[in-house]
N, C-alpha and C positions, 0 to 999 in steps of 0.2 A: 419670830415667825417659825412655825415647825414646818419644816420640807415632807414631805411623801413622796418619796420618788416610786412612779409606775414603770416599768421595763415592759418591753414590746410583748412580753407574752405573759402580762397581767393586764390584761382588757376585760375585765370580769365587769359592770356597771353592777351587780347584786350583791357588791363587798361590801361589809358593815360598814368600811372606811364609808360611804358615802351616803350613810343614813342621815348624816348632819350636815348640813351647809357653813361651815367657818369660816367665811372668807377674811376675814378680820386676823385670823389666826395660824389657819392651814392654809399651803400652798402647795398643789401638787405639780410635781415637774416631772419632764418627759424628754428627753436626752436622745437626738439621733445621732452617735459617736460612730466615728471612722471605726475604733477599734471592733465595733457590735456586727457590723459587715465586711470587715474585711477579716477576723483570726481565721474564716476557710472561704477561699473561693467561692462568692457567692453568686448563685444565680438570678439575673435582673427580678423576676418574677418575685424571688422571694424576700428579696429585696424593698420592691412596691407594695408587698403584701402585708409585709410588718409595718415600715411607714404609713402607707395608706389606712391603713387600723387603726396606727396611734392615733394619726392626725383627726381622724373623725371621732374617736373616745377623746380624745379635749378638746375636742368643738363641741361632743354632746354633754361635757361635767360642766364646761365654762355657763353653754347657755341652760343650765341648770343652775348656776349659782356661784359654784365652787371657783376658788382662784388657781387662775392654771398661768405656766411658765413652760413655755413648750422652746426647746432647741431645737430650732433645725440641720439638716445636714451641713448647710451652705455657711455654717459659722466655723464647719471641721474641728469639732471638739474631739481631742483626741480620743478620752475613753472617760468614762463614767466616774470611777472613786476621783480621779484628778480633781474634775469641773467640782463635785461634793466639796470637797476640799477647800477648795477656791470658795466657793458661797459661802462658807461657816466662815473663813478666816474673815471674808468683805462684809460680815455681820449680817447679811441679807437672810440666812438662816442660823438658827439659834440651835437646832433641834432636829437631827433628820432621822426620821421613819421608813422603813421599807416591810415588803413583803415578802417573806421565805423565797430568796430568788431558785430556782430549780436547777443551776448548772453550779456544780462544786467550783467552778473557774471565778463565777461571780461571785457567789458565797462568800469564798476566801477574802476577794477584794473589797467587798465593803463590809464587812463584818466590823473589822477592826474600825471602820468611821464611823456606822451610825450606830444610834444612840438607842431604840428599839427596832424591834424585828417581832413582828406579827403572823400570822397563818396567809399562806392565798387563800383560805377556804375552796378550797379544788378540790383536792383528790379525796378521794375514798377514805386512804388510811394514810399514816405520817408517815415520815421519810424509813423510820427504823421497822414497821411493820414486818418486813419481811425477813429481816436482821434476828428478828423476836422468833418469827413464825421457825424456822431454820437452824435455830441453835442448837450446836453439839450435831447437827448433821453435815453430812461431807460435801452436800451438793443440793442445788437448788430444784425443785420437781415444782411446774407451774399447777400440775394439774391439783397437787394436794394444799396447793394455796389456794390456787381457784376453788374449790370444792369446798372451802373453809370460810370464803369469803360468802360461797352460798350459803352456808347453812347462816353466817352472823348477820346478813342482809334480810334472809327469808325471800332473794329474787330466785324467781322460777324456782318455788318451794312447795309444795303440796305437804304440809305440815313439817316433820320430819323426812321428808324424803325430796327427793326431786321429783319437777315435776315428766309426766312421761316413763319413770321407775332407770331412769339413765341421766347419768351426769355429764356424758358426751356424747355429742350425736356426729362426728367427726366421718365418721363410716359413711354416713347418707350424703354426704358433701363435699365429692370428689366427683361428681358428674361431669361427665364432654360436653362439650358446647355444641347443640344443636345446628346441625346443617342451616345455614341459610336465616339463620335466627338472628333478629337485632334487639339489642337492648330497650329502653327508653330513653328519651332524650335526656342530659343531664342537667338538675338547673343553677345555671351560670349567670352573671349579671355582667353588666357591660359597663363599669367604671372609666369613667374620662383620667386617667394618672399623665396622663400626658409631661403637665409642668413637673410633678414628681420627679419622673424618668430623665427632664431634662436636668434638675437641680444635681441629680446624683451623676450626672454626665460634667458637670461643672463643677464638682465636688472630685471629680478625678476619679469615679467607682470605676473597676471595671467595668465590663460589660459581656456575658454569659447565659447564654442562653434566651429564646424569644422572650422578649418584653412584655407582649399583649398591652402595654402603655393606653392606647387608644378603645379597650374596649377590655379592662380587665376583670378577669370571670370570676374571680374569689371574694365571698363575702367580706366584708370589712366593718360590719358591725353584727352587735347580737341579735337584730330585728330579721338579718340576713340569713347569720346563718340559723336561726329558726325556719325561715322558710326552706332553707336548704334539710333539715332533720326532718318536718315534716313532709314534702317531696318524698325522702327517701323510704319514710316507712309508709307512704300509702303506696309508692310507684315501683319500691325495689326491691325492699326488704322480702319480702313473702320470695323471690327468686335468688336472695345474696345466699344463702346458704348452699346447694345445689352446684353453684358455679362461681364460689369465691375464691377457687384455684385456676379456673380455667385463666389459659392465655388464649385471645381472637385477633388477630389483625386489623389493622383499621378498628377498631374498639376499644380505645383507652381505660373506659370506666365499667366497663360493664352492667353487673348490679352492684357494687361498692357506694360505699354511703358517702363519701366524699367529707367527712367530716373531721379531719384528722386537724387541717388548718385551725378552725373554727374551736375545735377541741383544747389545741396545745396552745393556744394565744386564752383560752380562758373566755373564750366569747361566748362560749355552751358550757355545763356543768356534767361532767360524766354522769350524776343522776339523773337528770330527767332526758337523757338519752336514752340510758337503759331502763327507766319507765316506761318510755314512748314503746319500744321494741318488745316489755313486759306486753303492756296494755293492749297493744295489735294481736300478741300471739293469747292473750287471756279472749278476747273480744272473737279469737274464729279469724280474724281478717289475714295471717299469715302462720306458717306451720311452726312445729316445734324446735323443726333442727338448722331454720334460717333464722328464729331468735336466740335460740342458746348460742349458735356459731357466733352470732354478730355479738352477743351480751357477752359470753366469753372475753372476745376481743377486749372489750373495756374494765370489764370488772375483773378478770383473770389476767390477763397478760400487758394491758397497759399499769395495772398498777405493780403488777409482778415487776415489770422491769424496772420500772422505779427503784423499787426496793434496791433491787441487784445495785442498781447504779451507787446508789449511797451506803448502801453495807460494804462495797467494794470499793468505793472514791477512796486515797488521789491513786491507788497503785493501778487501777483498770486501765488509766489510758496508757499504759509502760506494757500491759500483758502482749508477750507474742512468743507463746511457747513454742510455736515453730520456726522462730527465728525469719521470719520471711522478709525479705529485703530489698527486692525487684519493684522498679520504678512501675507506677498505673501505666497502661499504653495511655497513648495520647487520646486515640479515638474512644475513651468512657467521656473525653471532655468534646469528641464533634460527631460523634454515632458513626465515624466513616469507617465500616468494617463491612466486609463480607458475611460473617456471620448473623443470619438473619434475624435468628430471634434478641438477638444482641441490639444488634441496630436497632431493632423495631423499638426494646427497652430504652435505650441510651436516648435516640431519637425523641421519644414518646415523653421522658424528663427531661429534654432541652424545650421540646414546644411546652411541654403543659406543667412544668416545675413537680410533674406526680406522675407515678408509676404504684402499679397494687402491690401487694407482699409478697406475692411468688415472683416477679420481676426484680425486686430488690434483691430477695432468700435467693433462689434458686438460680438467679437467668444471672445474673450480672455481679451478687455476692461469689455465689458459687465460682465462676470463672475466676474472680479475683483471687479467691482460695488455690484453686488450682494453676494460677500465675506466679505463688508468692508473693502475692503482691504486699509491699510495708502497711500493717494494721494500721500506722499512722496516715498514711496516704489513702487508704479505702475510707478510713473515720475522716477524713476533709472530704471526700467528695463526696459522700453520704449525707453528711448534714451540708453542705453549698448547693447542693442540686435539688434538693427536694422542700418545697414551702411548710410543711409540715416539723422540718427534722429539727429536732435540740437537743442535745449532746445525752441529757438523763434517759431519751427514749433509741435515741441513736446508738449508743457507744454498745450495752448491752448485744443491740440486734446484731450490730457491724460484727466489731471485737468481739461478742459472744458466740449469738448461735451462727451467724455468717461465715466468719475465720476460724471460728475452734482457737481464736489468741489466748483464750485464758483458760 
């Protein structure tokens, strides 16, 4: 029997892997290991987000055909290569397969077990893209990636040029937040995780941060967060550019797409997100520097950090050129501070597992900076606090442009 082991942030259902129905012969397994929740303090929220994901991509492959072997928590498998290991030796797998896993920590450990290793078919460009783009220079510049990525794409291209005759509209997208202005609503769904929440209580998880168990608002399949991308480009998009730095009170989301979950678990494809956000601003329905800002983000800077991550892996998570060695205060882990716009952030990540990029960069990286706080301590609470975060897109932001560590 050949294994295919799926990890919590390859929920993709559009993978070749599943053009063919083998059940005779493939079996995919799905592993919720103690080790996968606890290397950083994780928060309940994102906790339920990844299991709740998994559990309904092998309910939707099984009742599609395919043979599935799903671990739950409640069996407390310690970590991943182990249990692999264990299957090959008890014969049950002959053969195991995996996909490009994204975190050099996993990489490492199952490399040496399994027997092929295939693309996620996800990102834009490979792991060394930016390795390539960058050689023989001293430093990394996003903007001259990004601009490179536009012209091999041809998104928001008017032949050879950009379109609009500008490659950043960064100028027009520092707007205040209008007096008295409210958002639109954001769309959330009301998932029962209830038994979940309680298994990982029985399992010995910590427990960090508001659960939402009873009514949890994150997509957890692709059908989901589809409707969550299109929400956002008929309801937001045309306003995210304008005020995607602004911080408001009482206003968690703003105009922010909310699609970052959805994104890094592989339930959306970075392309036809930035089709969607092409197709509005070609179509009239939103401007030109609330698409380039928002296309930016995925085509210029998520895959940018990628890069960073794996041209730099294993020495980035050691970089702390300022030597900084000051323990996190307590309060980044219960919001109880005096400092308001602090609270509001830290707060705002305990209820809702999400906070925007100027509350990570600016509100709560930035003080870390100016606390000294250990790059290793601000990289655990950065990826345990936030439903989104994995170490490829995290360690960059954190250790990178956050700290100044490397």
């Amino acid at each position: 029997m050949i294994g295919r082991l799926i990890l919590g942030d390859q929920l993709n259902p559009q993978h070749s892997w599943f053009y063919k129905i083998e059940p005779d012969t493939v079996c995919y397994y799905f592993i919720e290991s103690v080790e996968e929740l606890t290397y950083a303090p994780h928060h309940r929220q994102k906790m339920l987000g990844f299991l709740g994901a998994m559990r309904q991509f092998a309910s939707q492959l099984a009742q599609a055909g395919h043979r599935v072997r799903y671990q739950e928590i409640a069996k407390k498998i310690s970590d991943i290569p182990s249990f692999l290991v264990a299957e090959k030796t008890a014969g049950r797998v002959s053969r195991w397969e995996i996909q490009e896993p994204d975190e050099y920590r996993l990489d490492q450990a199952l490399s040496p077990i399994v027997d092929h290793v295939v693309s996620s078919e996800h990102f834009l460009t490979d792991r060394h893209a930016v390795a390539r783009h960058f050689k023989g220079k001293k430093t990394y510049l996003m903007e001259s990636f990004y601009r490179q990525m536009r012209k091999d794409s041809g998104i928001l291209m008017d032949g050879d040029q950009p379109c609009g005759g500008k490659w950043n509209y960064d100028a027009d997208n520092r707007q205040p937040w209008p007096k008295g202005h409210q958002a639109p609503t954001s769309p959330f769904f009301s998932h029962d995780l209830s038994e979940l929440d309680l298994e990982l209580d029985e399992a010995g998880l910590a427990r960090w941060g508001e659960s939402r168990a009873d009514a949890f608002p994150w997509p957890l399949c692709r059908e989901e967060a589809m409707e969550v991308l299109e929400a956002f480009v008929a309801q937001r998009l045309s306003h995210f550019g304008p005020y995607q730095d602004a911080l408001v009170e009482h206003q968690p989301f703003l105009y922010h797409s909310l699609l970052s979950f959805a994104l890094n678990t592989k339930m959306l494809h970075p392309q036809e997100v930035i089709e969607a956000a092409e197709a509005a601003y070609r179509s009239s329905q939103v401007p030109l520097n609330s698409a380039e800002g928002f296309i930016r983000q995925i085509l210029g800077w998520r895959e940018f950090v990628r890069g960073i991550y794996w041209a730099e892996m294993p020495g980035y998570g050691d970089e702390n050129f300022f030597d900084h060695q000051a323990t996190l205060p307590t309060w980044f882990y219960t919001g109880k501070t005096k400092m308001r716009c602090v609270a509001q952030a830290v707060q705002q990540s305990l209820n809702h597992a999400y906070a925007h990029h100027i509350q990570r960069l600016m509100v709560t990286g930035n003080l870390a900076l100016l606390l000294g706080s250990d790059p290793n301590e601000v990289d655990k609470w950065y990826l345990g606090i936030y439903i989104d975060a994995l170490e490829w897109v995290e360690q960059p932001n954190t250790r990178g442009m956050s700290q100044y560590a490397d």
